[in-house]
N, C-alpha and C positions, 0 to 999 in steps of 0.2 A: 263711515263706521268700519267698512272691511281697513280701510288705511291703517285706523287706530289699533285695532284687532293683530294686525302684522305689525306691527311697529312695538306692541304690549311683549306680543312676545318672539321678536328678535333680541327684544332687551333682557328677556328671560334666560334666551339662551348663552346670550356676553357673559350675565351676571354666575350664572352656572360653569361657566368655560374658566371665570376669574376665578372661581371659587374651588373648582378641580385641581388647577393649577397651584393656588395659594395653599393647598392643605397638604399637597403632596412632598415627602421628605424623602431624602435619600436612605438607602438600608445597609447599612454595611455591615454583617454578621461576622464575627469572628472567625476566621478557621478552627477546622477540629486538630487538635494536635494530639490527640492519643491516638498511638496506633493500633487498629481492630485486631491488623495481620489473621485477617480470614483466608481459608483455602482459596484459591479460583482455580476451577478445570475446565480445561480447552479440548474438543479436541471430538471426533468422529470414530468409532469402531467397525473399520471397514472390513466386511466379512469376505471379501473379492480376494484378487488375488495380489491388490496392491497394499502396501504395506499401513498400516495404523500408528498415526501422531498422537500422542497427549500430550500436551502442554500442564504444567502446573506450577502455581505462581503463588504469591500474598499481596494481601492488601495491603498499603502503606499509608498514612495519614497524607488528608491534602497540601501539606507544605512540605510533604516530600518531591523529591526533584525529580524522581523516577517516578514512572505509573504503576509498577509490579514489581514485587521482589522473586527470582525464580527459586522454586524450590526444590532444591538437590537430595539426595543420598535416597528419597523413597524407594520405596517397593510396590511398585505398580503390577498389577495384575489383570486380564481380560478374562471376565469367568462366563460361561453359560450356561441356559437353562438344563444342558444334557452332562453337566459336570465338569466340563471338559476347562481348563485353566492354559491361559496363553501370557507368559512370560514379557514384560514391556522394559527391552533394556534402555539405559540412563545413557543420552548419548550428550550430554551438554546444557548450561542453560535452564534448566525447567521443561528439557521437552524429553518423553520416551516413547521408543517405536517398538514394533513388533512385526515378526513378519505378515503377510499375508493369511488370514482365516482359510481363503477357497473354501467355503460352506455356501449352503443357497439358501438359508431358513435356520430360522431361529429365535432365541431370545439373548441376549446378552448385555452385561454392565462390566464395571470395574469396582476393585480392592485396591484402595491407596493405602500404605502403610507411612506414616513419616518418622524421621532421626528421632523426633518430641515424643514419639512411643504412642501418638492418637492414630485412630483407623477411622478409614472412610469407605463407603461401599457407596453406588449409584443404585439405583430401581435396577430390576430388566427388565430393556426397551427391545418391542418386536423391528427385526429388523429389515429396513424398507431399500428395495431396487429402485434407484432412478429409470424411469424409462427415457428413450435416446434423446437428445438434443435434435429435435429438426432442422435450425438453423441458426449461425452466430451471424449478424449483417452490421451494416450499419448505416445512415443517411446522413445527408453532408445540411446542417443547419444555418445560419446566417452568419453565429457565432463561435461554428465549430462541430463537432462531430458526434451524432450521439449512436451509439452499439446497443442492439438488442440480442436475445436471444427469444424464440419460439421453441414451446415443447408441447406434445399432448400424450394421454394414456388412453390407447382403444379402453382398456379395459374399466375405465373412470375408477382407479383403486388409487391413485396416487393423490390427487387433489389437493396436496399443501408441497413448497416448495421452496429451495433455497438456491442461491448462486454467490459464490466467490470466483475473483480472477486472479491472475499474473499476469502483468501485461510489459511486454520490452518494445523498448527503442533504439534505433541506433540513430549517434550523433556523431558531428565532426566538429572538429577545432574551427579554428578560426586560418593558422596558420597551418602549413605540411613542413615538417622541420625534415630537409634532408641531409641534417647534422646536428653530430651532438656533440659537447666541453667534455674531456677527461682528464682531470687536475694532473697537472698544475696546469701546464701552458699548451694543451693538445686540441683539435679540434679535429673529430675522423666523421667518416663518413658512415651512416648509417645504414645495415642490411635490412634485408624486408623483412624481419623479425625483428626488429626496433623499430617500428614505425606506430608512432604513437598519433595520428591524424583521426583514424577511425575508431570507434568502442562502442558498446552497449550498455546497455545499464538497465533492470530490471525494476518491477513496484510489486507489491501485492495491495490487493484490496483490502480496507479499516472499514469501510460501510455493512453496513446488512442488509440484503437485497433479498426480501423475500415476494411470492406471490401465490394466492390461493384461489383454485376454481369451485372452492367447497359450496356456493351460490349459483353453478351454473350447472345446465343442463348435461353438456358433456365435459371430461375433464382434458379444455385445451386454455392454453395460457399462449398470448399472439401478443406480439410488439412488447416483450419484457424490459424495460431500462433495466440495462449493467450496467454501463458506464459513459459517461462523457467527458470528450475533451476536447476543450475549449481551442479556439483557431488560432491563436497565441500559444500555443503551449511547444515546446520545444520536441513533445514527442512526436507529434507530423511535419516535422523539418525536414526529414528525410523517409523512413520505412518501421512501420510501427505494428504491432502485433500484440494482440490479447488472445490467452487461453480460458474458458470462461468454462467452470463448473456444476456442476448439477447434481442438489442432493435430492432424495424425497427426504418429507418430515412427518411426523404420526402430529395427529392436532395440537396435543400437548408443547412438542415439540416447537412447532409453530406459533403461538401463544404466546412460549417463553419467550422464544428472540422476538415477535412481535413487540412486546411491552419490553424488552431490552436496547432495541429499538428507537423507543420513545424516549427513553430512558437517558439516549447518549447521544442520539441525533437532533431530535425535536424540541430540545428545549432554549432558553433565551426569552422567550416573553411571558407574559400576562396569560394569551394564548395560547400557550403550547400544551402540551400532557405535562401532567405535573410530576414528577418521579413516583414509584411506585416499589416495594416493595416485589422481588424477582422470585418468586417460591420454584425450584429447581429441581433435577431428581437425583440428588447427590447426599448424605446426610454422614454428618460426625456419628459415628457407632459409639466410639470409647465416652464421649459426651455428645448429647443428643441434643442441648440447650445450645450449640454452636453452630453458627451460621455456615453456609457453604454457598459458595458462588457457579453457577456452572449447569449445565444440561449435556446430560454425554444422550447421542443419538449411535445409530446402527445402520449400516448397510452400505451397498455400494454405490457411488458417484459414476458420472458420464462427463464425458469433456470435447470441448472443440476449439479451434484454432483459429483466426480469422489476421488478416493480412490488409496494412493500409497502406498506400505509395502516397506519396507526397506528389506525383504527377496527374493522380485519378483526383487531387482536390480544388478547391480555386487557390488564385495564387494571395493566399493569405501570408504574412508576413509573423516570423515566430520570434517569439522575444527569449534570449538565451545570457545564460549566466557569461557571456564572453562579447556580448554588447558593446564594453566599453575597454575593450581588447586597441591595442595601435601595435601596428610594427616601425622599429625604429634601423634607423642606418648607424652602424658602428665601425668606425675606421682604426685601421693599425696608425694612420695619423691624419691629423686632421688639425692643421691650423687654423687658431683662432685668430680673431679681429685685432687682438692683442700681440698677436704673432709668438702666443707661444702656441709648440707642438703639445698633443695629448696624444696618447694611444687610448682610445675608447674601447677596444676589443679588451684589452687587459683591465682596464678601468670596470667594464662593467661586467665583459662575461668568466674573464677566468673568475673574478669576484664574485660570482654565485649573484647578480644581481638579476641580469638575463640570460635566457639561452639561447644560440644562437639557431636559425632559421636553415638560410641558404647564401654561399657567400657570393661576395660581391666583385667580379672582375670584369675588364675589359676584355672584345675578344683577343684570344690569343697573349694577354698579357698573365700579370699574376696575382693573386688574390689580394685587395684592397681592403676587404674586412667583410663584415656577414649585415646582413639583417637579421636583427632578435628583438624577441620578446618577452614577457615574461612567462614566468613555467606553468602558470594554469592557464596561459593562452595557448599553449601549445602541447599541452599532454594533457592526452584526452583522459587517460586512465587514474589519476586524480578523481575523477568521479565514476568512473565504469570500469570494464573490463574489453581489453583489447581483443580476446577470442571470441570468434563469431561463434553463438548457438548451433549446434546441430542440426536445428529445424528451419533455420532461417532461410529466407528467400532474396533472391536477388545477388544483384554481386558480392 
């Protein structure tokens, strides 16, 4: 009886599994092709002594090939609750800066004017001190590297929180080219300021990293994920470094990018938060029935620095855009099986085909021809910039 009992209904569950499957159809919904071109504003009002970004962009329908269109010629303003008006000059792009507030308290928003003749004003948002970063770390994982930051407020006033980075790497070529072609038929040798082997190359962080201790006893936040990176990744191939940020947020604040969040990161299934509606504190003044994208917040950030050597890791193996890199031998001649002569130096490199390496002689005899390769295996600056940061460590 128990036999039949199991056997009733595994078949129960087949016939239901067939049946999920058979009803299920693909959705393919149309893109929107009208463009909203709503405001977006980006951007923090730092009352410190470090200077304030806005960014301001539009929205552009999803079959556009760009994510933002930036929006030029406004008239940005920083206003506060004591009157006081701080000028936000246009320096490119959709973003403008100001100098530095150096105020300790207060309340304060912005005044968007734009070219279209519409005005936008934000709320005023009380303006919140990061307290310090206690530490930026990180521990070495199976699959790679994961960086935290710790922070707490004796005073438990701060309790909602956010983190952005920048993080640089340096990298090297594949080859050290100690020569370079200068048309037509020259090949010279190169000074230490032509040395294109070494460069860096910088990121900023697209995630939103927040955390809140508003459910605990005191306001400390311990083992924060910033960021990871994976044991493959070409940024611990040699000496890698992140500067990791720290704002406070007032709860609203918090909220917002929370469900913005959801919004951009978490979706893809059945499962995930389903988009939501972003109510923001920014509002159309000239028309009030128009959308605005954006959450401007107030006050000062905290920062720290953290430093990774590629000897402090195991010796995991990094996979790099110069993988499939070869250097080749190029002779001034070099007979074939055919017995004809070719000059391969002229063939490929005054030809702009490869560049040449380091050349190639016998001792005490006279140059035979170079090893080369091609030009993004060997100039590094292609992808990065050959001056080392000011802050950098190591050689």
């Amino acid at each position: 009886m128990m036999k039949m009992k199991m056997m009733n209904r595994i078949t129960c569950i087949i016939i239901l599994f067939i049946a999920a499957v058979g009803c299920r159809q693909d959705y393919n919904p149309k893109p929107i092709a009208t463009a909203t071109n709503y405001l977006v504003v980006e951007g923090l009002i730092n009352t410190g002594t470090d200077s304030t970004t806005i960014k301001l962009s539009r929205t552009v329908p999803l079959t556009s090939k760009t994510g933002t269109a930036p929006e030029l010629g406004a008239t940005v303003t920083i206003t506060s609750s004591t009157g006081s008006a701080y000028p936000c000059i246009e320096t490119g792009k959709g973003f403008y800066k100001a100098a530095g507030l150096n105020t300790a308290s207060g309340s304060f928003g912005l005044k968007i004017n734009t070219t279209d003749g519409k005005t936008y004003q934000s709320d005023l948002v009380l303006a919140k001190n990061s307290p310090p970063i206690d530490s930026v770390y990180y521990k070495v994982e199976n699959n790679g590297v994961q960086i935290y930051a710790d922070t707490h407020d004796p005073s438990n006033n701060t309790r909602y929180y956010r983190w952005d980075f920048s993080e640089t790497y340096e990298y090297h070529t594949p080859y050290q080219s100690i020569v370079y072609f200068q048309p037509p038929d020259t090949i010279l040798s190169r000074r230490l300021d032509q040395y294109v082997y070494e460069c860096w190359r910088s990121d900023t962080s697209t995630n939103v990293t927040l955390n809140t201790s508003a459910k605990l006893a005191s306001d400390v936040i311990s083992q924060n994920k910033v960021q990871f990176v994976e044991s493959t990744s070409e940024k611990l191939e040699s000496t890698y470094s992140i500067l990791v940020k720290q704002y406070a947020l007032t709860a609203d604040a918090y909220n917002y990018l929370q469900q913005l969040k959801k919004n951009t990161e978490q979706l893809g299934s059945v499962f995930d938060p389903q988009p939501s509606e972003l109510p923001g504190n920014i509002h159309c003044t000239s028309n009030p029935s128009e959308p605005v994208i954006g959450f401007i917040s107030a006050g000062t950030s905290v920062q720290s620095r953290v430093f990774i050597t590629n000897r402090a890791l195991p010796a995991w193996k990094a996979v790099t855009p110069y993988d499939e890199c070869k250097l080749d031998t190029l002779l001034f001649s070099r007979v074939l099986k055919s017995g004809l002569i070719v000059n391969e130096v002229e063939l490929y490199i005054y030809n702009g085909v490869n560049r040449p390496v380091y050349p190639i002689s016998r001792p005490g005899g006279p140059i035979l021809g170079y090893s080369a390769s091609s030009n993004d295996c060997i100039d590094c600056t292609l992808r990065g910039t050959r001056i080392k940061p000011s802050y950098w460590q190591g050689n």
